[in-house]
VEXLO-381294 format. One record per residue: y, x, z of N, C-alpha, C in turn; residue in three letters; residue number from 1. Coordinates in steps of 0.2 Angstrom, whole numbers, plus 5000, padded with zeros to 4 digits. Atoms other than C-alpha are relative to their C-alpha. Layout:
<atoms>
- Y,X,Z,Y,X,Z,Y,X,Z,ALA,NUM
...
</atoms>
This chain:
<atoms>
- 5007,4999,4996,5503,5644,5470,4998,4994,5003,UNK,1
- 5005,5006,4997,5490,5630,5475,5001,5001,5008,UNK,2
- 5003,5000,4995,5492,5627,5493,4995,4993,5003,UNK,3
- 5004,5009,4997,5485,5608,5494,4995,4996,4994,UNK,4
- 5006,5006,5005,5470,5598,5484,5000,4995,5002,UNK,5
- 5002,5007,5001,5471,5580,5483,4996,4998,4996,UNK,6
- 5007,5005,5002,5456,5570,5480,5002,4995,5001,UNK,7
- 5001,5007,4998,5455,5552,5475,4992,5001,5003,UNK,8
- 5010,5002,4997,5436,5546,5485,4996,4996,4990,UNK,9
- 5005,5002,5004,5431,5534,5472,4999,5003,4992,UNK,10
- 5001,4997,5005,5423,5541,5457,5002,5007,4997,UNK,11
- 4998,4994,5000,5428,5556,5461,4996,5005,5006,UNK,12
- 5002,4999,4994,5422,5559,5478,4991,4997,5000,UNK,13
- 5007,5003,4998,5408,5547,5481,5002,4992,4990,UNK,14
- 5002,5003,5006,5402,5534,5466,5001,4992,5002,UNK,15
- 5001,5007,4996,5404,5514,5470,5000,4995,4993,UNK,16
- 5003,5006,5008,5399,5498,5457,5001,4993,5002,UNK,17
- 4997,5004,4995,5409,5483,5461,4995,4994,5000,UNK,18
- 5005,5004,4999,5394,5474,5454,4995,4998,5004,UNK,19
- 5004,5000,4993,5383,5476,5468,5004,4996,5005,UNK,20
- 4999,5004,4994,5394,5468,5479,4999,4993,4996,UNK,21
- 5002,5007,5003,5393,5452,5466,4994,5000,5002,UNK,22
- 5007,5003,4999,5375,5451,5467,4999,5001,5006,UNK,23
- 5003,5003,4992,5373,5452,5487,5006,4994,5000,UNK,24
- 4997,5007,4999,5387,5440,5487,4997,4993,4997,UNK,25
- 5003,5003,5006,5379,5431,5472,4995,4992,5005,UNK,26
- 5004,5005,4993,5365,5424,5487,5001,4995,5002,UNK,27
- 4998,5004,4992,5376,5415,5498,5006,4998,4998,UNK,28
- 4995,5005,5002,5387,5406,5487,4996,4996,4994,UNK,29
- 5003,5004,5006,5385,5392,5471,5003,5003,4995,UNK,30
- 4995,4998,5006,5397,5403,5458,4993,5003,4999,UNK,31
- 5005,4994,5001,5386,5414,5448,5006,5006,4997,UNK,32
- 5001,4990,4997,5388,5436,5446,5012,4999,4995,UNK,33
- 4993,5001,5003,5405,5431,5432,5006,4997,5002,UNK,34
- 4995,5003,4995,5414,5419,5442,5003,5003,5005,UNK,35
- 4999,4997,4993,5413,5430,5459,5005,5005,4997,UNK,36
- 4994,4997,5004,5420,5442,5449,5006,4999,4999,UNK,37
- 4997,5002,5002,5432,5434,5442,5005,4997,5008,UNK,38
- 4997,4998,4994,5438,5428,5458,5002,5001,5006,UNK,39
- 5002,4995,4995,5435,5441,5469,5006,5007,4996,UNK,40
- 4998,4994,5001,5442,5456,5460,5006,4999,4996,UNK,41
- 4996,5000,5005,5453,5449,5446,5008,4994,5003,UNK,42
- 4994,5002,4995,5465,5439,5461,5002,5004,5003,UNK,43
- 4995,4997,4998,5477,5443,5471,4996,5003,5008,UNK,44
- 5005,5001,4993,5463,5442,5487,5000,5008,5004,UNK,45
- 5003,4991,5000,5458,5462,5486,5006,5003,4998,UNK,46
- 4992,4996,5003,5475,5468,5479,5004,5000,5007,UNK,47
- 4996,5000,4993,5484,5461,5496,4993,5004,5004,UNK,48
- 5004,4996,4994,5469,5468,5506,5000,5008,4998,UNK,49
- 4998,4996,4999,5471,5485,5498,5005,5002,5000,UNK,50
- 4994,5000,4998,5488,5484,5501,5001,5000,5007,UNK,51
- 4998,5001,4992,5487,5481,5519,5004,4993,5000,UNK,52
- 4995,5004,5000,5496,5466,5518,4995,4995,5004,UNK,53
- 5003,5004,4996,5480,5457,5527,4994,5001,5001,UNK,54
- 5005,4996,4998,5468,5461,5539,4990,4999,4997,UNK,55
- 5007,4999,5000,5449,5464,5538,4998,4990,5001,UNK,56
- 5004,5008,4999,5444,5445,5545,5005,4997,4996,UNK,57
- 4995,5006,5004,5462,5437,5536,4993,5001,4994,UNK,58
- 5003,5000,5007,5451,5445,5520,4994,4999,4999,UNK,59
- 5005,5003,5002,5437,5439,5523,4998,4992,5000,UNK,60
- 4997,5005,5002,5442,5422,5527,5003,4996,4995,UNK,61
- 5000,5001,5008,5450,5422,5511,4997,4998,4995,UNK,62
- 5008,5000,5007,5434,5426,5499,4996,4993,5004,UNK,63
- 5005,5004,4998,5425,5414,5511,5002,4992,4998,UNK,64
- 4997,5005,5004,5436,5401,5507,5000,4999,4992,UNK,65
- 5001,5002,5006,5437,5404,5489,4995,5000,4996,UNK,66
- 5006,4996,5001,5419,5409,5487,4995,4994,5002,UNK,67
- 5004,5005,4995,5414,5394,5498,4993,5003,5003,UNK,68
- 5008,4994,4998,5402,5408,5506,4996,4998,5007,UNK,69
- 5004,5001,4996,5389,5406,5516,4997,5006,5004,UNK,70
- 5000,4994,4999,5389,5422,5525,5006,5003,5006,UNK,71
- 4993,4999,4996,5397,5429,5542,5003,5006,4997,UNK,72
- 4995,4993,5003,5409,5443,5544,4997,5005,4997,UNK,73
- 5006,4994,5001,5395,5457,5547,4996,4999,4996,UNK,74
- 5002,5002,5008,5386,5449,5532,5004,5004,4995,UNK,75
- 4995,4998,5008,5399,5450,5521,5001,5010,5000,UNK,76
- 4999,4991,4999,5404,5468,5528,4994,5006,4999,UNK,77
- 5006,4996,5005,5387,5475,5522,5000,5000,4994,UNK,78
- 5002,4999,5009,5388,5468,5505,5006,5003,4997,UNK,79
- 4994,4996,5004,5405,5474,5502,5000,5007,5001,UNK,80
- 4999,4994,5001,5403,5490,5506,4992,5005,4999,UNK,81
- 5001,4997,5003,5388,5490,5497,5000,5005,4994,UNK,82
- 4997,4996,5005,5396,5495,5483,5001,5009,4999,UNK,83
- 5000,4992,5003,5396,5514,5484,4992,5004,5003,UNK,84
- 5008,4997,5000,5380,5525,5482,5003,5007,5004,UNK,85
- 4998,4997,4994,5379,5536,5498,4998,5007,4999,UNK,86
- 5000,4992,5003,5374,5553,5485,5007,5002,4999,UNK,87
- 4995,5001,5002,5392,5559,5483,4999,5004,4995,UNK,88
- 4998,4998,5004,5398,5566,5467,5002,5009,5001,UNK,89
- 4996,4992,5001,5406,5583,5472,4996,5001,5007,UNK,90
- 5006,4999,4994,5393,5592,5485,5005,5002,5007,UNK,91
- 4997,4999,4994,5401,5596,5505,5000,5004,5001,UNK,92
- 4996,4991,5001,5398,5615,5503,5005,5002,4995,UNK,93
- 4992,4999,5006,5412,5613,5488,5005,5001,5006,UNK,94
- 4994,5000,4994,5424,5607,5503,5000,5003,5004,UNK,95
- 4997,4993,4996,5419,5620,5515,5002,5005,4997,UNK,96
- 4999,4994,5002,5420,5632,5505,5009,4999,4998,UNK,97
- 4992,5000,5002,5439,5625,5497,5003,4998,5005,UNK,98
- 4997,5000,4993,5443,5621,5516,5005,5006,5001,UNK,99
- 4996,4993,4996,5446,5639,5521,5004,5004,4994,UNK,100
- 4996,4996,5003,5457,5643,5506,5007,4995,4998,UNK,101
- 4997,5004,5003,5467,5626,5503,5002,4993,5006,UNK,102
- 5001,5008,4996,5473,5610,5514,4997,4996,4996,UNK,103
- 5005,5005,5000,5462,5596,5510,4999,4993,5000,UNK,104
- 4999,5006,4998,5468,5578,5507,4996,4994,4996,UNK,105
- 5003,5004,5006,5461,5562,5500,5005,4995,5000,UNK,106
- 4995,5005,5004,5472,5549,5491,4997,4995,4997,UNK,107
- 5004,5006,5004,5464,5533,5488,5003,4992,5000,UNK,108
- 4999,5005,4998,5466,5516,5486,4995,4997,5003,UNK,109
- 5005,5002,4997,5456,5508,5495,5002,4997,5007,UNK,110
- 4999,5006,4997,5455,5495,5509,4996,5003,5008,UNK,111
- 5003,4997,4992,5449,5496,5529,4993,4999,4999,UNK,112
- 5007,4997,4998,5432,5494,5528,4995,5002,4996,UNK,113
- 5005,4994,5004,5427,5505,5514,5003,5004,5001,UNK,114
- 5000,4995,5000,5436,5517,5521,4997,5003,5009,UNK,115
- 5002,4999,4995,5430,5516,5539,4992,5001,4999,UNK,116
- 5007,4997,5002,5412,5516,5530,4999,5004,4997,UNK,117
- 5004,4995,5002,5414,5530,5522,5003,5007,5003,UNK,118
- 5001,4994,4993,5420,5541,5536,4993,5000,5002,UNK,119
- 5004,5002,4993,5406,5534,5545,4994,5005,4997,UNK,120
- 5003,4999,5004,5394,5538,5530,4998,5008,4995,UNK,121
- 4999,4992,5004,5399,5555,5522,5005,5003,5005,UNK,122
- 4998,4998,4995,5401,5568,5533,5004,5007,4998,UNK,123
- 4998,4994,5004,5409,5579,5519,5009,4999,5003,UNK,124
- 4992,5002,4997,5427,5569,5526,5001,5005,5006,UNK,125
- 4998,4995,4995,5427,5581,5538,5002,5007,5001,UNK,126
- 4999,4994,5003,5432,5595,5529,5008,5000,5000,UNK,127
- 4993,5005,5003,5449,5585,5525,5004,5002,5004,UNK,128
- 4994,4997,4995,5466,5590,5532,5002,4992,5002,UNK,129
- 4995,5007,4998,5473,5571,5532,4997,4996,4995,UNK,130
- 5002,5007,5005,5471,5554,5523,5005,4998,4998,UNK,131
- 4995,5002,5001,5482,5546,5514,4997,4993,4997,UNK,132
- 5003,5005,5003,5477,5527,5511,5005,4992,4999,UNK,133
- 4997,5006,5003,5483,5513,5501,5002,4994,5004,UNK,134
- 4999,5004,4995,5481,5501,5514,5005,4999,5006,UNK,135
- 4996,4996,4995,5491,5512,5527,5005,5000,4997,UNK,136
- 4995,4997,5004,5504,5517,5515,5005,4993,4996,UNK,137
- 4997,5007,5004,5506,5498,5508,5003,5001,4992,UNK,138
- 4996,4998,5005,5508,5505,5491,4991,5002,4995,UNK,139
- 5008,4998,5005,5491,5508,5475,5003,5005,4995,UNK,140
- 5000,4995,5007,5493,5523,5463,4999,4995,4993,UNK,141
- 4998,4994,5000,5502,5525,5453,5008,5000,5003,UNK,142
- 4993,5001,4997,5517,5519,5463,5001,5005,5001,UNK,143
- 5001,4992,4997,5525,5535,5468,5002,5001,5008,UNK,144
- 5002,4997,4991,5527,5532,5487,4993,5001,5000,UNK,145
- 5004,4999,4996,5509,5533,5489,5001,5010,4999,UNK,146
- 5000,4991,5003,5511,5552,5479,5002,5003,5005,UNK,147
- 4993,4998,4997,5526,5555,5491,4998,5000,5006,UNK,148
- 5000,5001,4995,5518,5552,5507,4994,5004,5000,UNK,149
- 5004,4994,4999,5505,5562,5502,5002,5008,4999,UNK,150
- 4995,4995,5001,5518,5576,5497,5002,5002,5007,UNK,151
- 4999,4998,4992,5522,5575,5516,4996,5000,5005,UNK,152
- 5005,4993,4994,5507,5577,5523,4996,5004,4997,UNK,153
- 5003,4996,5002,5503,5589,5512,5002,5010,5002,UNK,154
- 4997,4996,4997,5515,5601,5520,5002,5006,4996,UNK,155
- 5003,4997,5006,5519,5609,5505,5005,4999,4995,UNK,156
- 4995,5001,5006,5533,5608,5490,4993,4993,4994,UNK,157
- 5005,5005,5007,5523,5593,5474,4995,5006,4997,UNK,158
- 5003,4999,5003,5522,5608,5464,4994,5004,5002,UNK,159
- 5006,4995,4996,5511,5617,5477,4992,4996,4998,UNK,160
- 5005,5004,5000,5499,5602,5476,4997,5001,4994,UNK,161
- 5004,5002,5004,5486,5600,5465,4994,4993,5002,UNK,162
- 5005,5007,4995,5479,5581,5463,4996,4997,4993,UNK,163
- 5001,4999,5007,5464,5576,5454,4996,4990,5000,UNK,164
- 4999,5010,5000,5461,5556,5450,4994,5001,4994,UNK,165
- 5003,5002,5007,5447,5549,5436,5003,4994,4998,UNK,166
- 4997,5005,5006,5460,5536,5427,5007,5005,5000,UNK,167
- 4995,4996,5002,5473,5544,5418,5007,4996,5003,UNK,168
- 4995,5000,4994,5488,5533,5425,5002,5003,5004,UNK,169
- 5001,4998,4996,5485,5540,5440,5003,5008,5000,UNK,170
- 4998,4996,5002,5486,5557,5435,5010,5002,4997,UNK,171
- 4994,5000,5002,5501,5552,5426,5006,5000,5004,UNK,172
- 4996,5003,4995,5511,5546,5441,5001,5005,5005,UNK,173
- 4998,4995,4995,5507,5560,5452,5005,5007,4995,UNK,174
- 4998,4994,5003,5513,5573,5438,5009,4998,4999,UNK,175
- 4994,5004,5000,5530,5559,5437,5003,5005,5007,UNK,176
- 4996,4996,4995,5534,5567,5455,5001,5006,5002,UNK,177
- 5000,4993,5001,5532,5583,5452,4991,5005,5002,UNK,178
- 5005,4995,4998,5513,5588,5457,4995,5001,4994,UNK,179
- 5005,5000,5004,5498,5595,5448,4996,4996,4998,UNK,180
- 5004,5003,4997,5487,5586,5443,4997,4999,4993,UNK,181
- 5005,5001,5007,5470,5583,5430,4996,4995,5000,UNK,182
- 5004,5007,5003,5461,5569,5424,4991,5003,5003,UNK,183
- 5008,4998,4998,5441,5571,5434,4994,4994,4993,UNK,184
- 5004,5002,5006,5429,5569,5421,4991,5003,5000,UNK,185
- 5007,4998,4997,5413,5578,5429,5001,5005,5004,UNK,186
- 4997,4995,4993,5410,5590,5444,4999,5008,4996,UNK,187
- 4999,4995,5003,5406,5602,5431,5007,5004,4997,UNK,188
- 4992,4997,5001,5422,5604,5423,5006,5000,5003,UNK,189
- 4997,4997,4994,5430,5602,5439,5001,5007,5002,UNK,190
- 4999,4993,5001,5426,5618,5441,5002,5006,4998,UNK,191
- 4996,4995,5005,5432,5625,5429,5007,5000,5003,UNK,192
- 4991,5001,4997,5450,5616,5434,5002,5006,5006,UNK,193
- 5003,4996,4992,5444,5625,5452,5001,5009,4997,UNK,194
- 5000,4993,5000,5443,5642,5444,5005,5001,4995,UNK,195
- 4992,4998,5003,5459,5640,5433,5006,5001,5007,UNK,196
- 4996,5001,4993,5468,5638,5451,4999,5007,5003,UNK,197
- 5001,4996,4995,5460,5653,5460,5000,5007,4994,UNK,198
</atoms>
């Protein structure tokens, strides 16, 4: 029996397009949209940050340096968490409604100031039992301590959990410790998953 749903947020939850942050950053530096890219996303810069392993200003000190950017903190901190489109994917009456028959967590990698924007921003987070995040955890899916820390605050045996992720690694890694879990492919046949559960 299901007592716990885990949700990763991106691509699951809410929508995000790392391109959009090249092109505001794109502005206020002299690399152009493949270079930032390149390294912005494909270094080590962003992987230690959502690791936890250095703070909001260490990381953005970092990109500024290697970015040669021309752009303060609260600059930068707009164009970074331009990145996600503030319609989510799965509607807020879903999560009340699976609130009152399920705990409620989300499992994401993700960094401090995309996930303090998107508490701030979608107000469906409030449906949620707990967070479990990358950053806090110092660990990226599919490792299995983040799975395992979600396992304990999920209050709950693995196989109780059901957890639902859009890359298959992911899925692979939580079903490696023992929990549910299916590959998110639209909120339509979410549903379905949803009504194979209940």
């Amino acid at each position: 029996m299901i007592k716990t749903l885990i949700f990763d947020l991106g691509n699951v939850i809410v929508r995000f397009d790392h391109g959009r942050i090249v092109r505001r950053v794109e502005q206020f530096c002299d690399l152009n949209g493949s270079e930032i890219f390149e390294q912005l996303f494909a270094s080590d810069i962003v992987h230690d940050y959502d690791h936890g392993r250095i703070s909001s200003l260490e990381f953005f000190n970092r990109v500024q340096k290697q970015l040669n950017l021309r752009m303060t903190f609260d600059e930068f901190s707009e164009a970074w968490n331009s990145t996600f489109d503030l319609d989510p994917i799965l509607p807020e009456e879903m999560f009340t409604r699976l609130s009152q028959k399920y705990r409620l967590l989300i499992l994401s990698d993700t960094n401090e100031l995309h996930f303090e924007f998107i508490k701030q921003k979608f107000s469906l987070l409030q449906c949620f039992d707990d967070f479990v995040v990358s950053y806090r955890v110092g660990a990226l899916k599919p490792a299995p301590e983040i799975f395992l820390a979600a396992v304990e605050k999920a209050n709950c045996l693995p196989a109780e959990c059901f957890f639902i992720d859009d890359r298959a690694p992911n899925v692979a890694g939580a079903q490696k410790v023992g929990l549910q879990a299916a590959l998110f492919i639209s909120a339509e046949l979410f549903a379905k998953d949803l009504r194979g559960l209940e």
